[in-house]
Backbone bond lengths (Angstrom), bond angles and torsions (degrees), N, CA, C in turn:
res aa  C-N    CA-C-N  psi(-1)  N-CA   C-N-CA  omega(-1)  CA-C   N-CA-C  phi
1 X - - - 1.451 - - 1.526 108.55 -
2 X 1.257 108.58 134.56 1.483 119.16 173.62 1.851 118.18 -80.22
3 X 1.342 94.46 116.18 2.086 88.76 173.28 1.471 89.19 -142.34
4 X 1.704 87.35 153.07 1.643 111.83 -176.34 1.602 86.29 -167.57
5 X 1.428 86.31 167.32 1.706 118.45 -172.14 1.659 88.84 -118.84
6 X 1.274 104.85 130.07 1.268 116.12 171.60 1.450 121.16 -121.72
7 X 1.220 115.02 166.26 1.672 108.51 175.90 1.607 103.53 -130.42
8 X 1.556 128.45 160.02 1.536 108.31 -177.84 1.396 85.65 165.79
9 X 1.833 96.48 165.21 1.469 92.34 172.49 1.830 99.68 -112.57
10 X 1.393 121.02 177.57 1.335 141.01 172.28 1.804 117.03 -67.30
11 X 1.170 125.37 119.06 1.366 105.75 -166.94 1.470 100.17 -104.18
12 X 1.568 130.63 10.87 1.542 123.11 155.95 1.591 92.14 -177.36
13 X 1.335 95.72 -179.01 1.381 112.85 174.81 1.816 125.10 -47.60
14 X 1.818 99.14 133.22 1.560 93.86 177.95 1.382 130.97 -78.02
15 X 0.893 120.39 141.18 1.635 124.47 -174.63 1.633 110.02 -93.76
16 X 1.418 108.88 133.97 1.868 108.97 165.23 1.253 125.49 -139.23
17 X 0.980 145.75 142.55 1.304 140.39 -167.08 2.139 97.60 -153.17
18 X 1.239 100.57 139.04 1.667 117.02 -173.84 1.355 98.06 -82.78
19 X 1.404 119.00 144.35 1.013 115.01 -173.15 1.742 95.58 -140.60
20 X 1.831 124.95 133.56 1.361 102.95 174.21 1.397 136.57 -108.64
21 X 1.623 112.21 140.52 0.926 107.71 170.58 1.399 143.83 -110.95
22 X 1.457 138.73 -175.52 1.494 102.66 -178.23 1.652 116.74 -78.67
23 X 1.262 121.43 13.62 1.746 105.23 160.36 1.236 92.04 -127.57
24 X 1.369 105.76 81.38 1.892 113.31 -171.85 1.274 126.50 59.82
25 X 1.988 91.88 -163.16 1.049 108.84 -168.39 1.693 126.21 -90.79
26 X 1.000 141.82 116.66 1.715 145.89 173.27 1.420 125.36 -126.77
27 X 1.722 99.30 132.86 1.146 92.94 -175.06 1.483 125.80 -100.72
28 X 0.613 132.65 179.73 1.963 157.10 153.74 0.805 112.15 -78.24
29 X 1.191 138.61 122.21 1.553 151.33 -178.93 1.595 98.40 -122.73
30 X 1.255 123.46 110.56 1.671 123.98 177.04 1.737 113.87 -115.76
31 X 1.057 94.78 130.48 1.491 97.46 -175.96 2.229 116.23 -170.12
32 X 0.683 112.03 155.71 1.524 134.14 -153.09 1.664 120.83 -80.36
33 X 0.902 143.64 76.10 1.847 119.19 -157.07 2.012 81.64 -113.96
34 X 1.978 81.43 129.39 1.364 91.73 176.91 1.779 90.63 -109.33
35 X 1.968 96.06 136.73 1.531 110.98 159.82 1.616 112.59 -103.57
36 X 1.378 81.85 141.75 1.546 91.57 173.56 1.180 118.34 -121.96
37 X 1.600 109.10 129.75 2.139 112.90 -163.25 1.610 75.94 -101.89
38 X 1.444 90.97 -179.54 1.848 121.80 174.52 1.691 94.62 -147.19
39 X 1.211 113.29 114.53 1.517 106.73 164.96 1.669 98.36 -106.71
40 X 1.401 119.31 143.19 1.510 93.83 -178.88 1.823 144.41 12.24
41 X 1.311 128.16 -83.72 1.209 118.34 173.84 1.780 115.01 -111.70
42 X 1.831 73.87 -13.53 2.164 77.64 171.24 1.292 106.73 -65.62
43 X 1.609 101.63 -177.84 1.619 127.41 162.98 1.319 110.94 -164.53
44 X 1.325 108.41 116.34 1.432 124.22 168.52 1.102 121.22 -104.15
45 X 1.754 124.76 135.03 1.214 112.88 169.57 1.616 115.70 -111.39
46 X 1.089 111.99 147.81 1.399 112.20 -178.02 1.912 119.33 -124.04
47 X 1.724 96.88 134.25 1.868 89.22 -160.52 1.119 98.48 -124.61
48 X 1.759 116.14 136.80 1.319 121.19 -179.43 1.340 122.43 -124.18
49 X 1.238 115.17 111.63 1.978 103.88 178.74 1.388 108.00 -76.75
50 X 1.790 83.65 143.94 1.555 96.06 -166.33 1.725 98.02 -130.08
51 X 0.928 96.22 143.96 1.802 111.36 164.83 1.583 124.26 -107.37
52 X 1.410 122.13 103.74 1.218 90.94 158.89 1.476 119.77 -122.68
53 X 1.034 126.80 153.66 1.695 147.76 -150.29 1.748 97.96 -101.92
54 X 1.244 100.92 121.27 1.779 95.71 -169.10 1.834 88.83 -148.57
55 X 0.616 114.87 177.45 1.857 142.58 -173.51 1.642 117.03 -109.89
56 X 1.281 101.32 -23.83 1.294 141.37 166.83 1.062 134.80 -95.28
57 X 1.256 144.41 116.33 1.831 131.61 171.60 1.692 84.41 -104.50
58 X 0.802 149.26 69.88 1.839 133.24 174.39 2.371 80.98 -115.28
59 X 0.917 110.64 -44.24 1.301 100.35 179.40 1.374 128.76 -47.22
60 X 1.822 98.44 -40.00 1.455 98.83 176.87 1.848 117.74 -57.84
61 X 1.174 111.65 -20.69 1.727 101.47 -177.17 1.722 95.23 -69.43
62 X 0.891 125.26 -32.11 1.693 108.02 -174.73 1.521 118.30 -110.65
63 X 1.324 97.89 41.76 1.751 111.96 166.27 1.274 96.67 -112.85
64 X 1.485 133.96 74.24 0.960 138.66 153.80 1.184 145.30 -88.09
65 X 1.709 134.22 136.87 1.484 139.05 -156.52 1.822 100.02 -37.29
66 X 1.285 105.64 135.74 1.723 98.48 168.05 1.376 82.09 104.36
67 X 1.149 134.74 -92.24 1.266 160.61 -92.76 2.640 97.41 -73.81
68 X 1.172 94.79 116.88 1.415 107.78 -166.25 1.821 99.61 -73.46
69 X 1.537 108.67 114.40 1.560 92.42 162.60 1.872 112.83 -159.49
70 X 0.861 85.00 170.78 1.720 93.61 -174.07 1.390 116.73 -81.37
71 X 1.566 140.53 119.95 1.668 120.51 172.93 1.320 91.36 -119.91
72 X 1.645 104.36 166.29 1.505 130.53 150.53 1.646 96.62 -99.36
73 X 1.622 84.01 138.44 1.747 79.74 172.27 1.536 99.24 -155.77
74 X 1.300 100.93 -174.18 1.877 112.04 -159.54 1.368 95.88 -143.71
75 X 1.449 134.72 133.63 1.488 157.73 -114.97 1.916 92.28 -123.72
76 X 1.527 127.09 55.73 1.640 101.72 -173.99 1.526 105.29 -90.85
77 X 1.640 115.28 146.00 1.223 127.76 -173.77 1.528 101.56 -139.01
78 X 1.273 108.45 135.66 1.461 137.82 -169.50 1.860 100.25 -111.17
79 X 1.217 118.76 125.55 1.399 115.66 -153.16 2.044 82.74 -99.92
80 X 1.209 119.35 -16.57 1.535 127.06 -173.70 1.499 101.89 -164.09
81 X 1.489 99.10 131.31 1.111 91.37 168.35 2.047 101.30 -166.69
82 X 1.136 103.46 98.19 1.767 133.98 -155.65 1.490 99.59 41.98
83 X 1.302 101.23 85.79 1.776 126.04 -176.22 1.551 117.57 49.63
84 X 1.743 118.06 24.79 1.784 85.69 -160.08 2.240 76.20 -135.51
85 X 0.915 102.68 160.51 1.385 109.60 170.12 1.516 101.47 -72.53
86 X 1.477 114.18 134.74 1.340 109.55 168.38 1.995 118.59 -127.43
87 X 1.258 113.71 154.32 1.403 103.70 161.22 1.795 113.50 -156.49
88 X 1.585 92.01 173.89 1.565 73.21 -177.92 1.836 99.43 -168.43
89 X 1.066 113.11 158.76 1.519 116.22 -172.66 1.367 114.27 -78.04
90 X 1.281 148.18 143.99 1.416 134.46 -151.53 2.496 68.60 -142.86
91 X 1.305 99.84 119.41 1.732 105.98 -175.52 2.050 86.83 -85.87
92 X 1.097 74.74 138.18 1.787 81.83 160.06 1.322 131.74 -99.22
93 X 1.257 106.84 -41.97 1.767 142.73 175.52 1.838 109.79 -164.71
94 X 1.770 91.52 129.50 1.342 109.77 -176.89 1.583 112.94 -112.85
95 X 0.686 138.29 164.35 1.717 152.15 -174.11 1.517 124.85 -146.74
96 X 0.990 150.90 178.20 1.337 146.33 -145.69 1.300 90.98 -158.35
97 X 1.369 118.82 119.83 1.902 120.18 -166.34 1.538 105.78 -76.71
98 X 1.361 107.66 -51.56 1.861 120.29 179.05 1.733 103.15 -135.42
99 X 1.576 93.47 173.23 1.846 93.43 -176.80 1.684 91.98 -63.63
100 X 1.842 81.89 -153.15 1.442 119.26 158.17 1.748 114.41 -53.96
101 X 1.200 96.06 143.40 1.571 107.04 -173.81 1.613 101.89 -60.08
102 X 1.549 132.53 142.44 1.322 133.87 -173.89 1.649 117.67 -88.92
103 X 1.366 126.65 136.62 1.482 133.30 -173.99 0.898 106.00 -54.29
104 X 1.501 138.90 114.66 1.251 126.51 -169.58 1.919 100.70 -96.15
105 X 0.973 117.33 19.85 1.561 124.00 -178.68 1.212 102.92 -157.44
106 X 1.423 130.24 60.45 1.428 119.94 165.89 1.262 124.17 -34.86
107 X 1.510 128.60 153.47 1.407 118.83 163.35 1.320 115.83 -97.45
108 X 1.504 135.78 161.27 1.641 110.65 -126.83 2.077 64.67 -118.22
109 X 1.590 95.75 165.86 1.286 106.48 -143.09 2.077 84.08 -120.84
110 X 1.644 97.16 100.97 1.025 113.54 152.33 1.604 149.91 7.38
111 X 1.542 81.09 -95.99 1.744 104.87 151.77 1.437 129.28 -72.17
112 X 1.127 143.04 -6.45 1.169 149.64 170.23 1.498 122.91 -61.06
113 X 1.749 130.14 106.95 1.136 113.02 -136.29 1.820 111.28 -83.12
114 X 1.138 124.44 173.62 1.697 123.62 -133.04 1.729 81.06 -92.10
115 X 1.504 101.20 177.01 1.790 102.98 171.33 1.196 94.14 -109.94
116 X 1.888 111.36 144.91 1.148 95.95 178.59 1.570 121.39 -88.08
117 X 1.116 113.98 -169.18 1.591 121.42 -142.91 1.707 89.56 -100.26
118 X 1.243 105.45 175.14 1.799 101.68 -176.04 1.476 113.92 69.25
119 X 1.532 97.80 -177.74 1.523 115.81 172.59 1.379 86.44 -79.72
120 X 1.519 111.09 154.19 1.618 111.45 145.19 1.722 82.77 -152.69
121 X 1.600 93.70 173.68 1.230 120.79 -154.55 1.604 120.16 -138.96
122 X 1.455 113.88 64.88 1.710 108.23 -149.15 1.666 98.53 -70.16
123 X 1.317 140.26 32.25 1.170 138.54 150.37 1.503 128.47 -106.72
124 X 1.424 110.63 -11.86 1.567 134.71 173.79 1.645 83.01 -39.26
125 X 1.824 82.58 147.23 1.098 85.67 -178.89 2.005 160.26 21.59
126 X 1.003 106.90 47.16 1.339 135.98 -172.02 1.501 118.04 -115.26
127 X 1.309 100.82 27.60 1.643 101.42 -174.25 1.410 104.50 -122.15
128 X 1.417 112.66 -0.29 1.423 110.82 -176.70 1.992 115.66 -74.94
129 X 0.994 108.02 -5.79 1.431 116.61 -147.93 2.023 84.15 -109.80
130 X 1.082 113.50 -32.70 1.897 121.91 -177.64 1.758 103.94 -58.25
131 X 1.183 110.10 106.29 1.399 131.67 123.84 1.879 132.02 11.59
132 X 1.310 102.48 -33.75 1.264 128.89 -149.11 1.354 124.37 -143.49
């Protein structure tokens, strides 16, 4: 069996659907992590469907397109499957590489208290209290 830790981003929204079994219900979470190599001036990208199997779908809302993260995953291959070779990444544990994307124009914050005006000097005078 093939396992590796991968890194990559999401190339759209995750998909889940419950599926039953006999100690209930679990879902499938399906979704895409594209890698991107650099060989010198090339660039290849490389895309892998991945499944991961959770008890939970609450993950699938934040597998979102873009979205940068780390998996463990496991190599499954279907030698036929309605005439075509198939395979697909079975995730073990996923991670989230960085947050939310950053405001690149904050809006400047109101309440935040003002600087004061002039030189000032937050070491002025602070030598009276030294030892030395």
């Amino acid at each position: 069996m093939f396992n590796a830790t991968v890194a990559g981003n999401l190339t759209g929204e995750a998909t889940s659907r419950e599926v039953s079994t006999a100690k209930g219900g679990i879902y499938a979470i399906r979704f895409t992590i594209a890698i991107n190599e650099k060989y010198g001036d090339k660039e290849n990208a490389t895309f892998l469907p991945c499944t991961y199997w959770s008890k939970s779908n609450k993950i699938a809302e934040h597998l979102t397109k873009g979205k940068a993260v780390i998996a463990q995953i496991d190599w499954y291959s279907n030698n036929e499957k309605e005439g075509k070779y198939y395979q697909e990444f079975r995730v073990k544990k996923i991670n989230f590489q960085r947050g939310e994307k950053a405001v690149v124009n904050p809006s400047p914050n109101t309440n935040a208290p003002s600087e004061p005006s002039g030189s000032y000097d937050p070491f002025e005078d602070d030598d009276d209290d030294l030892p030395f």
